[in-house]
MIKOL-826188 format. One record per residue: residue number from 0; x, y, z of N, C-alpha, C in turn; residue in three letters. Coordinates in pm, 1 decimal, decimal comma. Example, Ala and Ser with C-alpha at 12.3 -4.5 7.8 and 13.67 -1.06 7.14 Angstrom:
<sites>
n	n.px	n.py	n.pz	ca.px	ca.py	ca.pz	c.px	c.py	c.pz	res
0	1319,0	-569,0	780,0	1230,0	-450,0	780,0	1320,0	-330,0	780,0	ALA
1	1285,0	-225,0	708,0	1367,0	-106,0	714,0	1290,0	3,0	787,0	SER
</sites>
This chain:
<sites>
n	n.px	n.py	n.pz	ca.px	ca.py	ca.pz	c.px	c.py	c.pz	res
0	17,8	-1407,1	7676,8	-41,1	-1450,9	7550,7	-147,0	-1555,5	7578,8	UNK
1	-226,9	-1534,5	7504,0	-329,8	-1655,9	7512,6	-328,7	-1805,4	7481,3	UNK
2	-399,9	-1852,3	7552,1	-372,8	-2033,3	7478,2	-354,6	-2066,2	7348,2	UNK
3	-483,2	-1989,8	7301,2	-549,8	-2018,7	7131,6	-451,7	-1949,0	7059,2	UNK
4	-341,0	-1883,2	7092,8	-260,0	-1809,0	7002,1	-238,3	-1673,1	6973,1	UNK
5	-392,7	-1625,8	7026,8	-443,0	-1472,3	6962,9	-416,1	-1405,2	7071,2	UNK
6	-372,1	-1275,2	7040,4	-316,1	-1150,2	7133,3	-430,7	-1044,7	7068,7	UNK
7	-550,7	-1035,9	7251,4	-662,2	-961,5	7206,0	-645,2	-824,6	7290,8	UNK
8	-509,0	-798,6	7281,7	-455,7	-687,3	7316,9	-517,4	-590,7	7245,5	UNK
9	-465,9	-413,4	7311,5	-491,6	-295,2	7263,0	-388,3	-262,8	7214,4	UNK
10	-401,7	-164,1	7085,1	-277,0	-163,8	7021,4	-308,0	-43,8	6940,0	UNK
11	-251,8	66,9	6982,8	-297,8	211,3	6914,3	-150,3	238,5	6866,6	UNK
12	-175,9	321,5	6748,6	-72,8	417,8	6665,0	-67,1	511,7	6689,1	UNK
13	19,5	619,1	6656,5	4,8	755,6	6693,4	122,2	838,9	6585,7	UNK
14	113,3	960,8	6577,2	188,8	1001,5	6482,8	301,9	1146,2	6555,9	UNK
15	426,6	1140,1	6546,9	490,7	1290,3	6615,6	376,0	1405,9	6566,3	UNK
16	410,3	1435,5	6719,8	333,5	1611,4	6673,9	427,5	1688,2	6569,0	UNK
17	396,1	1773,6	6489,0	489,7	1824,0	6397,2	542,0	1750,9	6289,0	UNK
18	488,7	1666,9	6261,1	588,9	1620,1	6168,3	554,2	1641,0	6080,2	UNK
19	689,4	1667,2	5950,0	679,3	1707,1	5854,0	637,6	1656,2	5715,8	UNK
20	627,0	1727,5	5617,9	601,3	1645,9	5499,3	693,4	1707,7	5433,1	UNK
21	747,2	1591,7	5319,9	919,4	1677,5	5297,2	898,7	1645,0	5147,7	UNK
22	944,2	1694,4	5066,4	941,7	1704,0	4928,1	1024,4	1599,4	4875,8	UNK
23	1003,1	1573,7	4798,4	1102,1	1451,1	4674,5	1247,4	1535,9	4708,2	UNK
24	1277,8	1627,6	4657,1	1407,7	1709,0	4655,2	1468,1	1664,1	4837,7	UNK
25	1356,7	1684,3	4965,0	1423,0	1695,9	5070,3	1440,3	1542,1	5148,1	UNK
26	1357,7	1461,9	5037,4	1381,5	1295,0	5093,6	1537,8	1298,4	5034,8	UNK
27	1521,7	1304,1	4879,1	1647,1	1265,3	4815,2	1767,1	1319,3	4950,8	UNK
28	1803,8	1427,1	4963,5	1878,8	1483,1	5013,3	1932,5	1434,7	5170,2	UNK
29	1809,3	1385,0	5175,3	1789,8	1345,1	5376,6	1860,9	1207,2	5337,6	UNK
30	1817,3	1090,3	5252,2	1850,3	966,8	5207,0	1987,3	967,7	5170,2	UNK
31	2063,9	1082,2	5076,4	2213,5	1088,9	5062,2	2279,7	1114,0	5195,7	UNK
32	2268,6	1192,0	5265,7	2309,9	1234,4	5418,0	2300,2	1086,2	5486,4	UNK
33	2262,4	1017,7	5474,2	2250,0	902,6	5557,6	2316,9	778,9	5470,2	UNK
34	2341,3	779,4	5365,1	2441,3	766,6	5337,0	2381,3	665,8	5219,6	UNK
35	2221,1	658,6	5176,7	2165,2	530,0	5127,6	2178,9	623,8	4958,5	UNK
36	2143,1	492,4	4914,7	2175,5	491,8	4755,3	2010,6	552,9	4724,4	UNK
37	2072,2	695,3	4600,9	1914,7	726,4	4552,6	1929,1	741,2	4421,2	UNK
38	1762,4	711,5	4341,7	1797,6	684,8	4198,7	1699,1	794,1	4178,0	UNK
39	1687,8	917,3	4111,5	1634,2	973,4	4057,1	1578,9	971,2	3903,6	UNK
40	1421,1	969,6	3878,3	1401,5	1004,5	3716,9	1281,0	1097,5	3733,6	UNK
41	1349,6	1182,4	3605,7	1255,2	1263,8	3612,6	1151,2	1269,3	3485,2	UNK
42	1029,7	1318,9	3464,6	972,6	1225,1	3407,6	852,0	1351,4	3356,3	UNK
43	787,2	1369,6	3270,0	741,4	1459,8	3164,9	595,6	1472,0	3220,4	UNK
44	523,9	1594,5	3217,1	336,7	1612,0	3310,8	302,5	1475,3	3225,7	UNK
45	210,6	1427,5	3329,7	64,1	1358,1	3309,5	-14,7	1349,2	3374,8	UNK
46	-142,6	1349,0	3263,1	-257,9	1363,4	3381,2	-252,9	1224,5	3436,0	UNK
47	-400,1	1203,0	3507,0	-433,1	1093,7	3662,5	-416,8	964,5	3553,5	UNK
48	-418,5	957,4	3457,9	-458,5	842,4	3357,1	-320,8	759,5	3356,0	UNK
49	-202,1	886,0	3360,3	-45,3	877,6	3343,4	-27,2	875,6	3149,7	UNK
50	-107,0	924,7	3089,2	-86,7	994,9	2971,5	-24,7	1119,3	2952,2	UNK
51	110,1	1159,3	2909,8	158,5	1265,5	2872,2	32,5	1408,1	2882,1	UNK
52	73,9	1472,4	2924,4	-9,7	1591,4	2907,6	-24,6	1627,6	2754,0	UNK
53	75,6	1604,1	2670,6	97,4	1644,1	2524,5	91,1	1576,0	2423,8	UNK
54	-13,7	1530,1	2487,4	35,5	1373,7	2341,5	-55,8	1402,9	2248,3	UNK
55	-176,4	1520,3	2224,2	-213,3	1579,0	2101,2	-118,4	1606,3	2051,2	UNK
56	-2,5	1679,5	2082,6	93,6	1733,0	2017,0	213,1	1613,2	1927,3	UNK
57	196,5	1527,4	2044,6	248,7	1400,8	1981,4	160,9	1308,0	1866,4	UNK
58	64,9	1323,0	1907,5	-37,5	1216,2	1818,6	-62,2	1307,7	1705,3	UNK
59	8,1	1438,4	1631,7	-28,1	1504,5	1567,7	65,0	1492,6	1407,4	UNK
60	184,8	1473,9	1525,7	315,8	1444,8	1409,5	289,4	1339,6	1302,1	UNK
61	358,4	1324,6	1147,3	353,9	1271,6	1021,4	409,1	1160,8	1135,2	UNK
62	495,7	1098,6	1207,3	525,8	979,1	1297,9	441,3	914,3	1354,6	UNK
63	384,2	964,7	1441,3	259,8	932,5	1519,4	130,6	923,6	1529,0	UNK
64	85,2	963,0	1381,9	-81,0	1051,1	1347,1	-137,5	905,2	1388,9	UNK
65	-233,7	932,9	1441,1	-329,1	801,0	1467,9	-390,1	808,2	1314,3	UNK
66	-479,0	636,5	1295,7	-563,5	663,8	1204,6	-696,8	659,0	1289,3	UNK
67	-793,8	749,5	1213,9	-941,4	798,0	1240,4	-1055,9	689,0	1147,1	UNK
68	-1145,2	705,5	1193,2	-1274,3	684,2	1104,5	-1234,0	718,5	928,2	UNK
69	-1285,5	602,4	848,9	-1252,0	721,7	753,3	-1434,0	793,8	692,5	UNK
70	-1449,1	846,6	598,8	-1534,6	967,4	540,6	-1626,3	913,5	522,0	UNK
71	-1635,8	798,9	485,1	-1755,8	687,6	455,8	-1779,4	615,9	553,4	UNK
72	-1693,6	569,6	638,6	-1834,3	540,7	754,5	-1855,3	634,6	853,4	UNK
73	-1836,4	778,3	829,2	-1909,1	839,1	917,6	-2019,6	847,9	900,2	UNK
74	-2015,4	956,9	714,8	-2144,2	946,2	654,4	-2274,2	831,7	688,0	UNK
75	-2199,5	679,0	693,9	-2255,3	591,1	650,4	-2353,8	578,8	785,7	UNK
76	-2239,7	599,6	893,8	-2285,7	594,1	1039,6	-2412,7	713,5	1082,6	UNK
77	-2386,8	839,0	1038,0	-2480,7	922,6	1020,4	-2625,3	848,7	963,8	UNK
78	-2625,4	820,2	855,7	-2741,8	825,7	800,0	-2829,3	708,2	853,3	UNK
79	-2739,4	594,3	844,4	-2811,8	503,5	940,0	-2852,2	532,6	1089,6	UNK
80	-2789,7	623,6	1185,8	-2876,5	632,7	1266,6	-2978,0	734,4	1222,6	UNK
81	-2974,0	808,7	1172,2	-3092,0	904,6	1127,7	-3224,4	801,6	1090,9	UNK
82	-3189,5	726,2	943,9	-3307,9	665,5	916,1	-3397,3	554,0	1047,1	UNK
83	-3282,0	531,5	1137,8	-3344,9	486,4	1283,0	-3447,2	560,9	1340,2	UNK
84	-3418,3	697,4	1310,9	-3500,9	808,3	1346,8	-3416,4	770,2	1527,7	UNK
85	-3346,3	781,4	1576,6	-3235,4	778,0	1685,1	-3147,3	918,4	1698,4	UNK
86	-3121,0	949,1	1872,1	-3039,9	1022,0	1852,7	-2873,6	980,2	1904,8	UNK
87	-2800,8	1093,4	1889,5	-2634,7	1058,1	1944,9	-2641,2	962,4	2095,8	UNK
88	-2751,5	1023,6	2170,9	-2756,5	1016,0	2273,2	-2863,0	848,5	2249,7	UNK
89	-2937,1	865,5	2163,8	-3014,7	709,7	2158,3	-2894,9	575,9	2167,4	UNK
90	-2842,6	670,9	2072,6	-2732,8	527,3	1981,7	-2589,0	492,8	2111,7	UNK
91	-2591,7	599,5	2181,8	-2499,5	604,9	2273,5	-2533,6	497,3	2384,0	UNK
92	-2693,5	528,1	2441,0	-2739,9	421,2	2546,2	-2761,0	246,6	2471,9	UNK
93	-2795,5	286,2	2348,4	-2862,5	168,7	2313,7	-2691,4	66,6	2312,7	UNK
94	-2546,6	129,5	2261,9	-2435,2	11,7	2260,9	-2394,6	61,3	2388,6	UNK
95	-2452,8	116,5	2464,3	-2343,2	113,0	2646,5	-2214,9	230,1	2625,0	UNK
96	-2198,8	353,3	2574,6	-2062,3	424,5	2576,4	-2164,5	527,3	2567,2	UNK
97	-2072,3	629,5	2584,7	-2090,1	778,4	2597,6	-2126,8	851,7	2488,9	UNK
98	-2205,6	912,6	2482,6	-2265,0	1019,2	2383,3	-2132,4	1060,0	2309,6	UNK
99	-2020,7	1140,2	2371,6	-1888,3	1196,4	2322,3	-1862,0	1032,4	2206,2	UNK
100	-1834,7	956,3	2253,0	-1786,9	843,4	2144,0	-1886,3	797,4	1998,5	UNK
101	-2012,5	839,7	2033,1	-2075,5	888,8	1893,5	-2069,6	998,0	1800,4	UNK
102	-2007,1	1094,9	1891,1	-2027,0	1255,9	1811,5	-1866,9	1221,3	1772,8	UNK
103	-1758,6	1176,5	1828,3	-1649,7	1159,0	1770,1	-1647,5	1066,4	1635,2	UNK
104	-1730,6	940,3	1699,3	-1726,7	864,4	1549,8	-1771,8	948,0	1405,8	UNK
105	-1912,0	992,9	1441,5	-1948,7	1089,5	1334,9	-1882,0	1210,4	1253,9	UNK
106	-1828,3	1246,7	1347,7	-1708,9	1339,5	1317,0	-1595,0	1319,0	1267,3	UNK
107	-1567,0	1181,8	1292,3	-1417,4	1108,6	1194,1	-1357,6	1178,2	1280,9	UNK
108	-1335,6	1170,9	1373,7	-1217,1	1185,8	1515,7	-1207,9	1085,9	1577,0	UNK
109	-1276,5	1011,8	1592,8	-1226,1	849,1	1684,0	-1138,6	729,9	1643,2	UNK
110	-1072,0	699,8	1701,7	-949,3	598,5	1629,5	-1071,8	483,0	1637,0	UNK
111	-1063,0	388,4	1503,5	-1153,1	259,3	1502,3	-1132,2	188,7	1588,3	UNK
112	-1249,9	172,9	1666,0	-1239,4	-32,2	1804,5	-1341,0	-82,5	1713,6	UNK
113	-1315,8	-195,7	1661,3	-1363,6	-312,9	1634,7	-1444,8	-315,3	1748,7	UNK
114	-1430,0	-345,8	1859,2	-1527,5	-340,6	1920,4	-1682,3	-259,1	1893,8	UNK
115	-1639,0	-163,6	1935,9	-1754,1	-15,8	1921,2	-1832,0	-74,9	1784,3	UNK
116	-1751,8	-70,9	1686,2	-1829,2	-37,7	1549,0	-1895,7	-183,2	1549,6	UNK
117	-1856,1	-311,0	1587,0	-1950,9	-421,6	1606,5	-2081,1	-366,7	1692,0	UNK
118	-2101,3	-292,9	1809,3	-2209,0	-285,6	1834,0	-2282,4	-203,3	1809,6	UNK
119	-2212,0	-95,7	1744,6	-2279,8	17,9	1651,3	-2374,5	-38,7	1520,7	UNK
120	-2321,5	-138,8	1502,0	-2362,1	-243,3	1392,9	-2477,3	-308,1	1414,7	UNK
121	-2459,5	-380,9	1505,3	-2582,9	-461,2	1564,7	-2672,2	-358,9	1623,4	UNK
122	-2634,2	-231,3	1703,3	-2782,9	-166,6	1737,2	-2809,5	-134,1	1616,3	UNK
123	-2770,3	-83,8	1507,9	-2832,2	29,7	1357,8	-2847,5	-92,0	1261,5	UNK
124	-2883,3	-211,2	1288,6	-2908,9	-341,9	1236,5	-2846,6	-302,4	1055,7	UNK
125	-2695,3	-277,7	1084,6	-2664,5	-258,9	928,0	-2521,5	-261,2	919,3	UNK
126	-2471,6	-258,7	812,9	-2328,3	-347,2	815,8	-2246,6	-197,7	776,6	UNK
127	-2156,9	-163,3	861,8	-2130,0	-5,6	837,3	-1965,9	-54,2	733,7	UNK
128	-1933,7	42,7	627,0	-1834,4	17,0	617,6	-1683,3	-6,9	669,0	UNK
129	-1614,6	-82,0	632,3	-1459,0	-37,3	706,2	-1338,8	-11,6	642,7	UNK
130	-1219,8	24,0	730,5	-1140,8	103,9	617,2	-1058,6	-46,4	602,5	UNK
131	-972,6	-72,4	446,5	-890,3	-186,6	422,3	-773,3	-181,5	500,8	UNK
132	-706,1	-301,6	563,7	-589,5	-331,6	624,6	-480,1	-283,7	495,8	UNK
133	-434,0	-193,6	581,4	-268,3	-108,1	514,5	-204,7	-236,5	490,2	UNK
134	-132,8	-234,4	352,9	-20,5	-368,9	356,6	91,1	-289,0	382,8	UNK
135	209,2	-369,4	477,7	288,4	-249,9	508,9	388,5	-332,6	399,0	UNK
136	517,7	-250,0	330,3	619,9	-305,2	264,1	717,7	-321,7	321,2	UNK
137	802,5	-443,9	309,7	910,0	-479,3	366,9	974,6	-433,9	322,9	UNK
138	1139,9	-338,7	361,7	1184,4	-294,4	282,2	1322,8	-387,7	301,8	UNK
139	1368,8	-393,1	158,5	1506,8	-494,5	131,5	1635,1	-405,3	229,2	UNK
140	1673,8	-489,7	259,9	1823,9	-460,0	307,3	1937,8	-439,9	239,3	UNK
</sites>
């Protein structure tokens, strides 16, 4: 070893020839045989995001329905970029998001961000409508 502490040794890895790649099913199995504790869960598709593969199907239900844009500020959103003389794609570069997140807003498919619609606001220099805060009811016991 060296004075200063440091080991300016060579130091290579290497991997068995053959070796295998073993499935969840053939770890579990190899890990019980040896006698270690295994916890299995099993767990429903998602894509890379780790969002359910199905969650249209979920986000569809009277339980779960998201709320959307409502009818008036799409319209409202429409016409103001029009009288901009702007397109999906203008209004898209001009607040920083994707073309798709304008054609959704317009369409009353996009769940409201406060965010978004603030800068949708400030580029279309106009105060777009919004929908009123739901009062929810407490219900007595």
């Amino acid at each position: 070893m060296n004075p200063s502490g440091q080991d300016w040794g060579y130091t290579s890895f290497t991997t068995k020839k053959g070796a295998q790649h073993l499935t969840s099913e053939q770890l579990s199995s190899k890990a019980i045989s040896e006698g270690r504790a295994v916890e299995t869960v099993k767990t429903g598709a998602t894509n890379k995001s780790g969002v359910p593969s199905n969650i249209g199907k979920l986000m569809n239900t009277e339980e779960f329905k998201a709320d959307t844009v409502s009818f008036e500020f799409k319209i409202a959103l429409q016409k103001a970029r029009q009288e901009k003389k702007m397109t999906q794609g203008d209004l898209a570069k001009a607040v920083m998001e994707k073309q798709s997140v304008i054609s959704d807003y317009e369409a009353g498919k996009a769940i409201p961000n406060p965010q978004i619609i603030v800068k949708l606001e400030r580029a279309l220099g106009c105060r777009l409508p919004r929908d009123k805060k739901k009062k929810t009811k407490k219900e007595d016991d």
